[in-house]
C-alpha positions in Angstrom: 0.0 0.0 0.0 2.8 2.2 1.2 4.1 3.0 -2.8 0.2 3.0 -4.0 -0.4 6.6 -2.1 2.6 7.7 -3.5 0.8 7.9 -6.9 -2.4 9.2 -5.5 -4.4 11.6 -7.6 -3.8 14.0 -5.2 0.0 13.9 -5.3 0.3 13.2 -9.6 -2.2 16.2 -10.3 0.3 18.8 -9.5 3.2 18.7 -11.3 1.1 18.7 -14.5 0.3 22.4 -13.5 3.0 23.5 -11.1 4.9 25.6 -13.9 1.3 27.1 -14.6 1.2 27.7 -10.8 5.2 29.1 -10.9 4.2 31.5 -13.0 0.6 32.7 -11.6 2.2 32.7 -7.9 5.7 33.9 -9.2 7.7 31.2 -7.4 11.0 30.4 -8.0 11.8 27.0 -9.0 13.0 25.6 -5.2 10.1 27.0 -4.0 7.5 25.4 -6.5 9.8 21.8 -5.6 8.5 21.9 -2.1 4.9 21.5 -3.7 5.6 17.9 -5.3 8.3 17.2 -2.3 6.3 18.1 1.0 3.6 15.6 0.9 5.9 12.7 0.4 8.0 14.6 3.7 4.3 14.6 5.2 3.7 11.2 4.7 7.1 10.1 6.3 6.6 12.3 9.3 2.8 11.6 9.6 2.1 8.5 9.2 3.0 7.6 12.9 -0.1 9.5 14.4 -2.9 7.7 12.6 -2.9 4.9 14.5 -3.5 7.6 17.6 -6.3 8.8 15.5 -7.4 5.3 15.2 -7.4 4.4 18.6 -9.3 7.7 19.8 -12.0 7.7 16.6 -12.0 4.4 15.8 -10.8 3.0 12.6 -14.1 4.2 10.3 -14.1 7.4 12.4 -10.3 7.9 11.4 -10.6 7.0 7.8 -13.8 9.6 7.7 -11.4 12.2 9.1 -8.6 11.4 6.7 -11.3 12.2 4.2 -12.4 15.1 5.4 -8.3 16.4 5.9 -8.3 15.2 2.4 -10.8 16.9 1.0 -10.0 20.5 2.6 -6.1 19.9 1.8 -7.4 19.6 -2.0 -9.8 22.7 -1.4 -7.2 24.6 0.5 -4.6 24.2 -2.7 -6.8 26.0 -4.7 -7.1 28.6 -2.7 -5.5 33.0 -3.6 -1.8 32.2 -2.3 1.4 30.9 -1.8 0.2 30.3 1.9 -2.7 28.3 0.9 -1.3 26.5 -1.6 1.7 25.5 1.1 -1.2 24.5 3.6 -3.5 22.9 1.7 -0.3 20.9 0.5 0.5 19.8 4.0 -3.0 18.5 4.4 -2.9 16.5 1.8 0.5 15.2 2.5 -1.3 14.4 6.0 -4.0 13.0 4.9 -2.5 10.8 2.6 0.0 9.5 5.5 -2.7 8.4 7.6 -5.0 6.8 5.1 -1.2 5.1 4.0 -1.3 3.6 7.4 -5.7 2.8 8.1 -6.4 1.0 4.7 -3.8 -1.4 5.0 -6.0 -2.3 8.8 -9.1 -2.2 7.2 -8.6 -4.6 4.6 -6.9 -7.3 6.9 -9.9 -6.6 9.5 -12.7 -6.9 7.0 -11.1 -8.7 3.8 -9.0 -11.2 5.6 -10.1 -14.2 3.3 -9.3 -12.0 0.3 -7.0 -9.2 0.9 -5.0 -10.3 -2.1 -7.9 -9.3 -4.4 -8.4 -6.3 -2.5 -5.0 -5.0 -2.7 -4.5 -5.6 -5.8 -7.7 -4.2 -6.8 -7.4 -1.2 -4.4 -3.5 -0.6 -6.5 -4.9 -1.3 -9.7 -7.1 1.7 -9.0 -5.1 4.1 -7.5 -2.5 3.4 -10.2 -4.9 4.4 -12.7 -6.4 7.0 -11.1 -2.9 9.0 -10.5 -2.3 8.2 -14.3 -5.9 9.9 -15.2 -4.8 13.1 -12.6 -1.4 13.2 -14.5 -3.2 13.2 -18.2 -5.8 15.4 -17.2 -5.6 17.6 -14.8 -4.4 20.4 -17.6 -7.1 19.8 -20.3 -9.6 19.7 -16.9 -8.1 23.4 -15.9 -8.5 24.5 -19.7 -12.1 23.2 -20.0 -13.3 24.8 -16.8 -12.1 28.4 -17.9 -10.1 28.4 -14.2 -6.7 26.7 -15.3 -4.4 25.2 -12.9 -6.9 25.7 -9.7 -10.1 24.5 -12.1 -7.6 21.3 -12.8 -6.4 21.0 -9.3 -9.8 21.4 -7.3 -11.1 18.7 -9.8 -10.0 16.4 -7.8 -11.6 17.5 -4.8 -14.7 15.9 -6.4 -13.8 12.2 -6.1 -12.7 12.5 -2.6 -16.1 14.2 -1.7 -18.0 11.5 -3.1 -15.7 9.3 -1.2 -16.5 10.7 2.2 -20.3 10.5 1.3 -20.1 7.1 0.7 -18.2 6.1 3.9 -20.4 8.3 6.2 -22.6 5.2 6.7 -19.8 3.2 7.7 -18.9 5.4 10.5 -22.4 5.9 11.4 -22.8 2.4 11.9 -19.6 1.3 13.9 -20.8 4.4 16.3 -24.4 2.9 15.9 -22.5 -0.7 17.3 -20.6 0.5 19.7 -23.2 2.3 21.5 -21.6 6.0 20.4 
């Protein structure tokens, strides 16, 4: 799983875009690197807190919240600024590290009998997916009118439906556990 998020959507979208973004935010070239560099440093540094998050929300309630991290890190990049763009970077990069860790839990836990299928399913997907975000996050951002940000908040899209569709998951481990 660990090498999988490292060709999330979220991560390959960028540097499709980030000279689009050099030049719209006037960033030099080291400081545009630290947008494709700092979510893999995020992920590193991160990833040892989701099981904490786990512990204290549960492991639907903690993928839920990765989501929602997820989701506003993607919003946040799209944001007017440098600072935004840096922020909503680090979300992501946060995000990503502790959903890098939870999956991983929640298919041995629920998919024991068939966590081969899963995984390779689950990679077969996200491998895709991050090719689809590198090929079109520009035509994406040219067919919305809003460039890099229209290509970039794209994105945001899957992860929302995401999040709607595990709601009921939380709602029922919190429903079984009497929360």
């Amino acid at each position: 799983f660990r090498r999988v998020l490292f060709r999330s959507p979220a991560f390959t979208s960028v540097g499709p875009v980030l000279p689009d973004i050099q030049a719209a935010l006037g960033l030099p070239s080291a400081t545009a690197a630290l947008l494709t560099g700092l979510p893999v440093v995020c992920v590193g540094l991160l990833s040892p807190l989701a099981p904490l998050l786990s512990r204290r929300l549960g492991l639907e309630g903690a993928i839920g919240a990765a989501l929602v991290v997820l989701l506003a890190g993607l919003a946040g990049r799209v944001l007017d600024g440098f600072a935004a763009l840096l922020a909503g970077t680090v979300l992501v990069g946060g995000a990503i590290a502790s959903l890098n860790v939870l999956l991983p839990v929640l298919v041995k836990r629920d998919f024991a009998d068939r966590a081969g299928r899963i995984t390779g399913t689950y990679t077969a997907t996200m491998s895709i997916t991050a090719a689809a975000a590198a090929a079109t996050t520009v035509p994406i951002g040219t067919a919305t009118g809003l460039g890099w940000r229209g290509g970039l908040g794209a994105w945001a899209l899957p992860v929302l439906f995401a999040l709607v569709a595990w709601g009921p998951q939380v709602r029922a481990r919190n429903s079984a556990a009497g929360l």
